[in-house]
GUDO-338924 format. One record per residue: residue in three letters; y, x, z of N, C-alpha, C in turn. Coordinates in steps of 0.001 Angstrom, whole numbers, plus 500000, padded with zeros to 6 digits. Example, Ala and Ser with C-alpha at 12.3 -4.5 7.8 and 13.67 -1.06 7.14 Angstrom:
<pts>
ALA494310513190507800495500512300507800496700513200507800
SER497750512850507080498940513670507140500030512900507870
</pts>
This chain:
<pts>
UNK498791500837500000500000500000500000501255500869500000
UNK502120500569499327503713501312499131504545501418500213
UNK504568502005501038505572501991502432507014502169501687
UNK507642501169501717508935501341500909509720501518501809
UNK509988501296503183510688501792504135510806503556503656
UNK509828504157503493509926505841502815510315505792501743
UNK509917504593501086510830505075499578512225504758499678
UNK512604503899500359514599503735500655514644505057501335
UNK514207505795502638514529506974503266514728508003502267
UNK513804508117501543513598509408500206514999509088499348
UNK515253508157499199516324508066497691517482508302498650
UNK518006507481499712519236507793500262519031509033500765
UNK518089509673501424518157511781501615518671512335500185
UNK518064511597499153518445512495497823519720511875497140
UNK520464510780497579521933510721497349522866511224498142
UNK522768511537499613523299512687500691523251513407499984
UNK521873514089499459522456515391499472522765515966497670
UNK522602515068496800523474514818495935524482514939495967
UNK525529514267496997526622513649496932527703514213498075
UNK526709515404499133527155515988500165528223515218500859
UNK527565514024501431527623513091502121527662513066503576
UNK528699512881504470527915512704506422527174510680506172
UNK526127510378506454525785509520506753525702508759507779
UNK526181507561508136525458506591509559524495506222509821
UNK523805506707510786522668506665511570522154504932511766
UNK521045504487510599520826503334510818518708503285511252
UNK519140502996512490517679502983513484516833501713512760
UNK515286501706512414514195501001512102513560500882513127
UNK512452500017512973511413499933513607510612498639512855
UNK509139498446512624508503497475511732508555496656512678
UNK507212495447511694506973494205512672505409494231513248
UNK505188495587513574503781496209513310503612495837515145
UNK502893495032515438502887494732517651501513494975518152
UNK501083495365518864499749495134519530499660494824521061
UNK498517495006521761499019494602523512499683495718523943
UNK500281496825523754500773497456524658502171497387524659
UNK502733496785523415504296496544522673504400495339521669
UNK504945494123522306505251493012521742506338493227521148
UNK507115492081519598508058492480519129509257492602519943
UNK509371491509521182510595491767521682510931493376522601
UNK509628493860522990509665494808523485510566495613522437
UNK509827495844521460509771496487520327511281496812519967
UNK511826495420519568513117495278519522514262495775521016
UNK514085495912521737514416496479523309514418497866523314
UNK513401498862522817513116499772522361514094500834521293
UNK514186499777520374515051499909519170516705500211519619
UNK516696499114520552518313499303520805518170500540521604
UNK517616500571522548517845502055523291518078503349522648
UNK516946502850521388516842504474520188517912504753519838
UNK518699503340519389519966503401518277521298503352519479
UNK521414503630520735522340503811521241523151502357521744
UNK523053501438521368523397500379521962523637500491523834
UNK522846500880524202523095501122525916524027502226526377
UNK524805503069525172526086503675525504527332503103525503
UNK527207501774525289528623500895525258528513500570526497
UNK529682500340527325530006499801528784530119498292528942
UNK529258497260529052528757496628529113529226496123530482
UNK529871496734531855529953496275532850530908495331533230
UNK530640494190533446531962493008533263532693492663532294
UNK532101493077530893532397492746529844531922491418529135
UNK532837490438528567531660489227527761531971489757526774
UNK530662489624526116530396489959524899529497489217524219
UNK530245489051522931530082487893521718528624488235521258
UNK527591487399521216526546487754520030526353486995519356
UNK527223487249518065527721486495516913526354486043515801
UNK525258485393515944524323484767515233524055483595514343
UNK523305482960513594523404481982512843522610481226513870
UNK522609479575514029521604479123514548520844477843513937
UNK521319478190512528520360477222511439520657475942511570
UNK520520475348510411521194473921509824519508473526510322
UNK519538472177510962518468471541510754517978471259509735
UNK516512471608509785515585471221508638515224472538508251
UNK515798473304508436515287474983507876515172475664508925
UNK514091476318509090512693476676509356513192478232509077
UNK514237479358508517514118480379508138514840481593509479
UNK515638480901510211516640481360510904516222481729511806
UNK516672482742512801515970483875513923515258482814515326
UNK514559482924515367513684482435516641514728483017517894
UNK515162482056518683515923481914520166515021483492520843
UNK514325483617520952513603484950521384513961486265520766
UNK514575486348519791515438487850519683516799487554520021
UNK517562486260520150518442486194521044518883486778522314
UNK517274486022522738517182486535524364517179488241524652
UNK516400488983523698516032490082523822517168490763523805
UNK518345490423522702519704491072523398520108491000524283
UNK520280489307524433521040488689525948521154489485526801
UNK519687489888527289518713490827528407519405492124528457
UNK519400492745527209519573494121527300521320494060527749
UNK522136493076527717524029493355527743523323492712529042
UNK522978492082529988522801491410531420521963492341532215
UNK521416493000532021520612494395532686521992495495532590
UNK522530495690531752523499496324531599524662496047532498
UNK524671495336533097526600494207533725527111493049532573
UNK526770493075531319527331492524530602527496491087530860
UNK528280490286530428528305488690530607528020488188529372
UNK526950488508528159526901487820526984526895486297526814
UNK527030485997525893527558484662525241526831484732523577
UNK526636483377523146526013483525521473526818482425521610
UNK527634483018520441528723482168519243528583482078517509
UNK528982481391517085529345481108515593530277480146515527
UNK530795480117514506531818479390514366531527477984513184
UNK532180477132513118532304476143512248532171476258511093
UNK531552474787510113531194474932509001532494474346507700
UNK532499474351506770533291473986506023532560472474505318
UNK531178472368505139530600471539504591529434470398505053
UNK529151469272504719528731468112505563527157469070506167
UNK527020468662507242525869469317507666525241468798509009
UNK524934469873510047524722469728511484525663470346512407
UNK526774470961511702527675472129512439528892472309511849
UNK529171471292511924530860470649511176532279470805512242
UNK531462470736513700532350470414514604531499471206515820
UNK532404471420517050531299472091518272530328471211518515
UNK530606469777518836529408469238519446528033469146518565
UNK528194468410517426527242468880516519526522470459516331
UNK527752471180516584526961472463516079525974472740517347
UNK526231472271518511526020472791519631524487472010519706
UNK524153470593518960523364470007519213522410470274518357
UNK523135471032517061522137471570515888521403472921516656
UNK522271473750517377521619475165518030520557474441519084
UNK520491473372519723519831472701521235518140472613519852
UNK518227471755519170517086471104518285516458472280518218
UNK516996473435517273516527474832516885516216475967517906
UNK516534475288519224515998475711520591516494476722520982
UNK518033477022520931519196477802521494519566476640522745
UNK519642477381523941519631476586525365519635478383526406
UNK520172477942528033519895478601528487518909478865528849
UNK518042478023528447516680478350529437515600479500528140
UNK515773479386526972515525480079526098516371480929525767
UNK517488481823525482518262482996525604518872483322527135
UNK518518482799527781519617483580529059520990483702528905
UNK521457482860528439523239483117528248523444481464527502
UNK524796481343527841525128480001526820525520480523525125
UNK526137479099524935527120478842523791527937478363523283
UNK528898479568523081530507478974523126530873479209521303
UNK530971477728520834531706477732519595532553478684519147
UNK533276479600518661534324480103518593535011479576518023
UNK534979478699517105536164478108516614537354476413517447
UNK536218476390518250536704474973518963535711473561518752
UNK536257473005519294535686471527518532536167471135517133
UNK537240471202516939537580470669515412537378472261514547
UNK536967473038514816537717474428513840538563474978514038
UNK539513474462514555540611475181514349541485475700515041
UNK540510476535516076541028477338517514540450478685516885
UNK541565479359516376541726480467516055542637481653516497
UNK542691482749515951543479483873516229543913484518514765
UNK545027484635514381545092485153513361545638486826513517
UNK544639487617512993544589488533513034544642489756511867
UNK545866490584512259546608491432511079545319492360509889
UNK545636492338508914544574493194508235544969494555507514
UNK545170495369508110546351496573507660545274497237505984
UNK546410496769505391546004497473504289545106496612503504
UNK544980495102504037543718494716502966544589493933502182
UNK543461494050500765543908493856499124543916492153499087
UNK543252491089500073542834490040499603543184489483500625
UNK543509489769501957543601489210502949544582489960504123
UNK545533489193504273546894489844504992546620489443506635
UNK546243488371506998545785487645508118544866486761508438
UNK543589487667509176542471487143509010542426486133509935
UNK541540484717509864541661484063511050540226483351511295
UNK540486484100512731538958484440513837539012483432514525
UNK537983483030514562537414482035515697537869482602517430
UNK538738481782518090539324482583519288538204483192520298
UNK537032482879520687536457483624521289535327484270520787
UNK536081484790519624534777486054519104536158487115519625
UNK537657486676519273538750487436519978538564488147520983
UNK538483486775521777538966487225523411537356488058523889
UNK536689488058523768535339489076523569535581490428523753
UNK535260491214524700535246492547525197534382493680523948
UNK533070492884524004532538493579522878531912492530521877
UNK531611493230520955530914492352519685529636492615519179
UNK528583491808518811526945492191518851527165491496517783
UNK526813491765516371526368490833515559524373491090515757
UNK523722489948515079522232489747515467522473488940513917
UNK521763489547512896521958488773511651520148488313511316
UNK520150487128510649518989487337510083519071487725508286
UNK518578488636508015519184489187506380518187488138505638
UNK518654487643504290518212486770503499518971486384502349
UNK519019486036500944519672485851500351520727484838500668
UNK521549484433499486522339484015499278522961483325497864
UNK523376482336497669523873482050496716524488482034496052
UNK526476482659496593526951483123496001527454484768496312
UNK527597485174498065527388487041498066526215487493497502
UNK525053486915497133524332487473496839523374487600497620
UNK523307488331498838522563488004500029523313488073501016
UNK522751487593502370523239487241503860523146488520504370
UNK523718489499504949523037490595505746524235490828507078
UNK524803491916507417525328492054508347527036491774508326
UNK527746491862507025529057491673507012529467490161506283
UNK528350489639505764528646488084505765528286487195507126
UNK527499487783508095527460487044509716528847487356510322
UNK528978488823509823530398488353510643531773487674510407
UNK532056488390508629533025488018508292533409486538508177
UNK532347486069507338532275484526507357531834484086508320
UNK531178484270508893530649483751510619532077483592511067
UNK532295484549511643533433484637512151534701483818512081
UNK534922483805510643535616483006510188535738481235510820
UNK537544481246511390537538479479511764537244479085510252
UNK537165477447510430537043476752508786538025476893508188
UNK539301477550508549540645477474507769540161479301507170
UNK539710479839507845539058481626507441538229481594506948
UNK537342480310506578536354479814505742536982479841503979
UNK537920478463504248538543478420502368539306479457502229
UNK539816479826503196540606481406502520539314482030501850
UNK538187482147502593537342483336501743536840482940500612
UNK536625481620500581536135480820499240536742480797498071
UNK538633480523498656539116479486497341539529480335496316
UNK538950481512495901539016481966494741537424481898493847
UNK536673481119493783535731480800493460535281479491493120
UNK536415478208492596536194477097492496535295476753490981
UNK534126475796491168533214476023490254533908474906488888
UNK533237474925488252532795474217487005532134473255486545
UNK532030472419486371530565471511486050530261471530483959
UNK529494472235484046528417472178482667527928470803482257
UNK529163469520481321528614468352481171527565468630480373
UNK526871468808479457525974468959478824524643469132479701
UNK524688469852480867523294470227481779523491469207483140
UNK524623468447483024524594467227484175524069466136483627
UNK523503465531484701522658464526484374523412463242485665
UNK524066463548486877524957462276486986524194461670488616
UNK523221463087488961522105462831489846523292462533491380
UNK524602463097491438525884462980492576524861463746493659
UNK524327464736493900523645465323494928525013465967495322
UNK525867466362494378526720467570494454527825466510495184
UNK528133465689495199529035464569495992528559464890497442
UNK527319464282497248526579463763499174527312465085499709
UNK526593466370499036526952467791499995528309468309499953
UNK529335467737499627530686468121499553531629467368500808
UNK531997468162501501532880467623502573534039467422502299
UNK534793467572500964536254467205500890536318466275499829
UNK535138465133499273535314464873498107535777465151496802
UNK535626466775496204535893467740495725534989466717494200
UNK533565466072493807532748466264493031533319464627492226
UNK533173464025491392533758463161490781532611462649489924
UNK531776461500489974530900460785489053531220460074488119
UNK531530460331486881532203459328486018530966459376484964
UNK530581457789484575529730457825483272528755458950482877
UNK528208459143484498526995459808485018526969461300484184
UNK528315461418484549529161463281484527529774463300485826
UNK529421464751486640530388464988487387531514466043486859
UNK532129466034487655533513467075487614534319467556488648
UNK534783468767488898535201469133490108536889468757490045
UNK537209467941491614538699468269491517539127469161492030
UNK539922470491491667540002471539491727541612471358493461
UNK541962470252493206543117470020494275541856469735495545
UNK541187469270495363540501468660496813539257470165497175
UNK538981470824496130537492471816496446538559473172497432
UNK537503473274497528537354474801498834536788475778498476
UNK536377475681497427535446476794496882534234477465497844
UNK533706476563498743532645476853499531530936477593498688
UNK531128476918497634529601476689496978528468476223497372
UNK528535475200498032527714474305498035527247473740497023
UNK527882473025496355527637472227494832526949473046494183
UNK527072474228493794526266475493493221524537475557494026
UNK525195475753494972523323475789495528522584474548495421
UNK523175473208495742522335472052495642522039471176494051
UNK522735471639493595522676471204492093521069471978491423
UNK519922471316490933518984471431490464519251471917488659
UNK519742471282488309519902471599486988520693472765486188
UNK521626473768487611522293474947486652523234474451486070
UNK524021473507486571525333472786485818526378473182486226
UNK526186473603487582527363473744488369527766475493488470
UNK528194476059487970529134477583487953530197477874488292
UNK530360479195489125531533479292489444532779479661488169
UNK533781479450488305534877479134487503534747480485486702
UNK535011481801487015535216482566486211533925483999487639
UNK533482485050486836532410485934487004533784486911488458
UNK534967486911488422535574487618489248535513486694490704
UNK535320485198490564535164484766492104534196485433492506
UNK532859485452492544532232486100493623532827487511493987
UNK533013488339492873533806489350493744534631489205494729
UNK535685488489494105536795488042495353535724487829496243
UNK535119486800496565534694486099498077533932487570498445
UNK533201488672497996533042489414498624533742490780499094
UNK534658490579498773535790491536498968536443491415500196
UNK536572489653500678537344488550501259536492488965502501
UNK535185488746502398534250488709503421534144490287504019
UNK534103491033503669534542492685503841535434492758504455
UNK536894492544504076538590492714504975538414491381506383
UNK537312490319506193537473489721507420536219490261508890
UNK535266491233508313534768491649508773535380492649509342
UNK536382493330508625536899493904509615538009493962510214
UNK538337493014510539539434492248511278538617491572512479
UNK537689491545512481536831491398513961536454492526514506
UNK535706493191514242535649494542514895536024496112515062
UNK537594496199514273538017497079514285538787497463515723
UNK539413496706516209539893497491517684538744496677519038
UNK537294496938518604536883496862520165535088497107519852
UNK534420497622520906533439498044520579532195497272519674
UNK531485497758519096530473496607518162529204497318517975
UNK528364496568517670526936497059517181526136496057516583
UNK525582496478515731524834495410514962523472495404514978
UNK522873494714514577521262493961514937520910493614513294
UNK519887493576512435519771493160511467518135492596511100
UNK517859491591510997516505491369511145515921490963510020
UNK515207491749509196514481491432507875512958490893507802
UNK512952489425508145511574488585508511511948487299507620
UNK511214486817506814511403485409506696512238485286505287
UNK512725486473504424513847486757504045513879485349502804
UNK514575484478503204514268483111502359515578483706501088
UNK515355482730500042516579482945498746517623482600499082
UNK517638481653499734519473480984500062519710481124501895
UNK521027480747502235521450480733503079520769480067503896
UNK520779480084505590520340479247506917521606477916506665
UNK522262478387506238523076476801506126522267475948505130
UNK521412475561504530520394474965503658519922473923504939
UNK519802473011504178518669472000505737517564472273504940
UNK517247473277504197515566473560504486515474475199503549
UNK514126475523503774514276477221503441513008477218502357
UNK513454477610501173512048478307500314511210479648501045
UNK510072479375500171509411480867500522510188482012500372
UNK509647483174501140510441484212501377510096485130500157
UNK511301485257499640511082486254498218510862487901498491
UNK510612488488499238510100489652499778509195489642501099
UNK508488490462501519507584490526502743508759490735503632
UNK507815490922504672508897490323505786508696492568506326
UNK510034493078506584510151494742506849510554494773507952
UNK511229494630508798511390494737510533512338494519510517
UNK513156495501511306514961495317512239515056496643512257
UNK516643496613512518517152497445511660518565497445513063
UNK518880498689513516520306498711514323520721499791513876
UNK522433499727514171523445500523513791524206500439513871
UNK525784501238514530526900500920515115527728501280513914
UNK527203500967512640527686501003511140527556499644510873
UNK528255498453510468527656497221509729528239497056508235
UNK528004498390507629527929497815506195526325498939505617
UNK525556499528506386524646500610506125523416499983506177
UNK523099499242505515521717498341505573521270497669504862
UNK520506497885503351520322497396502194518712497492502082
UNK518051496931501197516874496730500460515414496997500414
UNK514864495867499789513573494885500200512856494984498637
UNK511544494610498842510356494513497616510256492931497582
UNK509599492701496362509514491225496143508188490530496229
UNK508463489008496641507013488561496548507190488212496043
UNK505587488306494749504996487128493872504886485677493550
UNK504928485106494624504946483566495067506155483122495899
UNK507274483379495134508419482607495764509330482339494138
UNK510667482178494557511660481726494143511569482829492949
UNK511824483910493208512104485525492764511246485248491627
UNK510121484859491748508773484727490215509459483657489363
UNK510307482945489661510559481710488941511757482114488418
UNK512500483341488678513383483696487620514039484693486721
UNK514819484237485583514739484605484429514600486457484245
UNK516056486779484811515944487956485135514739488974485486
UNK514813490566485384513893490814485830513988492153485999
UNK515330492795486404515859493513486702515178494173488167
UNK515311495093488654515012495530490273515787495476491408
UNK516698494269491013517745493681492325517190492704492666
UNK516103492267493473515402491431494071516760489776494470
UNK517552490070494660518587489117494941519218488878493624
UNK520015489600492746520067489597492121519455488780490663
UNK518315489339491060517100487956490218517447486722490079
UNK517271486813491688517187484931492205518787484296491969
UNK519900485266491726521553484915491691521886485602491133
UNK521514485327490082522255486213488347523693486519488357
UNK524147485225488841525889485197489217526651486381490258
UNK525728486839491582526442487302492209526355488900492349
UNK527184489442492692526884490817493161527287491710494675
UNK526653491523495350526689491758496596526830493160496646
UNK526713494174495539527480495449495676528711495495495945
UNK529367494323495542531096494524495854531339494828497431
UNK530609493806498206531209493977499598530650495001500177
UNK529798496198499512529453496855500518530481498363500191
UNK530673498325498694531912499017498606533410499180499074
UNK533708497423498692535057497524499151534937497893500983
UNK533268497175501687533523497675503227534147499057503231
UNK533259499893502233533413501296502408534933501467501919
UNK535686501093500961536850501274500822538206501323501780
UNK537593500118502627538869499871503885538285500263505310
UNK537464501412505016536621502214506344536368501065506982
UNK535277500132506990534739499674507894533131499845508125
UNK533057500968507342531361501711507369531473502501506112
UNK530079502969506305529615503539504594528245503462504182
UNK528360503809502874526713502782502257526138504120502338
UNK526382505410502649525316506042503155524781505870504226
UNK523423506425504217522597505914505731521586506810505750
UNK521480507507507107520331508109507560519370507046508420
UNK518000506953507573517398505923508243516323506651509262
UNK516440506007510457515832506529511559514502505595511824
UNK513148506040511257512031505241511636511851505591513350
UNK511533504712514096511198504810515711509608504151515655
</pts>
């Protein structure tokens, strides 16, 4: 069998030293357990390797900024690697907390109470993580902080959900998985867009308003039901976007079956990942952070989905690093989404989202120093 964990180690050693490169130290460990080391151990382990227990933690709350899945999907991190952080900042002094912020589109997590009741179903509670959960954005969204972005190209004032703010330190805990329009989910779309109130939401979107392809519509209004601003328009079983009411979320894009729905022009997704980069780092540039990255389950589209396809790659472990843009790429499975399309290129995401390119945000991260896409990978 191909240990591709060595084949990513081998190619990034030989672009270092190509490229006479300093790299960030990004710590592994598989999903390989037996009786003497369960995964959460495992994961406990990991953080110690990768330095996480050198941050001061003592009377600090600190944010652990996670997804906690749209009901109906089945893809999103099990409440038990929650806990396994929780543990490690509360053994420490820490006062952790698990937050996310508000959604832009009709769902389970539109508002705090909903969201709060969507995390309870999916079995986020104290009695399963050891810590609560505090919305960051408020009940309506729109308890924010707007926060300066020195030097960014797309975004002058980012605006954060207030208590990912007021937060001593910052833990992102991502589960990595594609995506529909970055391309894939990994560590700087949990935060940036995580992060993001719903008003830091259409900022990151609204350069990406789609299209509708009358010729490949058929009039099915799926793209209506899932639109929260009445953005989608059914006329004589054509839709059409009103470009005054959309947000450029992409929703309509992912739920649309037929490939009708496109974004407006091939430079929105850049933008939104450029967007998502300068708001990522507008959360953790003045206060300590570390990231968590968990590659299990890796479904094609987002945890915001109320339900998850098969996972288009095997499932490779977790991944820490006090870098969150240093953490890229997966092999494909046969029997998912990935086999069913056209493409057939060796961008496993890519495949499945012809449209997007998730290289942008890991560049421009690197552009406005908020990491770098080199990486020394540390197997433990």
């Amino acid at each position: 069998m191909i240990d591709y964990i060595d084949m990513i180690r081998t190619a990034s050693e030989k672009r270092r030293k190509d490229n006479k490169i300093m790299a960030s130290k990004v710590y592994f460990a598989d999903l390989r357990a037996d009786y003497h080391e369960n995964l959460q151990q495992k994961l406990t382990r990991l953080l110690k390797t990768a330095g996480m227990g050198e941050i001061d933690f003592d009377e600090k709350f600190v944010a652990i900024k996670l997804h906690f899945g749209e009901p109906g999907n089945l893809a999103y991190l099990r409440p038990n690697w929650a806990k396994t952080v929780a543990d490690f900042v509360k053994e420490r002094g820490g006062k952790p907390f698990l937050t996310d912020c508000n959604t832009l589109y009709v769902g389970g997590r539109k508002n705090a109470l909903d969201h709060m009741d969507s995390a309870m179903v999916n079995g986020f509670n104290y009695m399963t993580t050891g810590c609560q959960i505090i919305i960051a954005d408020g009940l309506k969204g729109n308890d924010e902080v707007e926060v300066p972005v020195v030097g960014g190209e797309y975004v002058k004032n980012a605006k954060i959900g207030r208590a990912v703010m007021d937060a001593d330190v910052f833990i992102s805990l991502t589960h990595f998985k594609g995506h529909e329009t970055a391309g894939y989910g990994g560590c700087l779309k949990n935060i940036g867009m995580g992060c993001g109130s719903r008003a830091g939401k259409m900022e990151q979107h609204n350069a990406g308003k789609p299209h509708v392809n009358q010729e490949l519509c058929v009039g099915c209004g799926q793209c209506r039901k899932i639109c929260a601003h009445g953005a989608p328009m059914i006329t004589d079983r054509k839709a059409a976007i009103d470009h005054d009411n959309c947000v450029g979320c992409g929703r309509c894009i992912a739920i649309c079956s037929f490939d009708a729905i496109k974004p407006h022009n091939s430079s929105s997704e850049a933008s939104l990942n450029r967007r998502i980069a300068e708001y990522a780092y507008a959360v953790v540039k003045d206060k300590p952070n570390f990231h968590i990255s968990i590659a299990a389950d890796i479904s094609p589209n987002c945890d915001c989905h109320p339900e998850n396809d098969a996972p288009i790659v095997p499932n490779i472990g977790m991944f820490a690093s006090f870098d969150p843009v240093a953490i890229n790429a997966m092999p494909a499975n046969p029997r998912s989404a990935l086999s069913e399309a056209e493409c057939r290129c060796h961008d496993h995401f890519i495949n499945v989202h012809p449209n997007t390119n998730w290289r942008v945000q890991i560049e421009h991260g690197e552009e406005i120093g908020l990491g770098s896409s080199e990486y020394e990978l540390i197997r433990i």
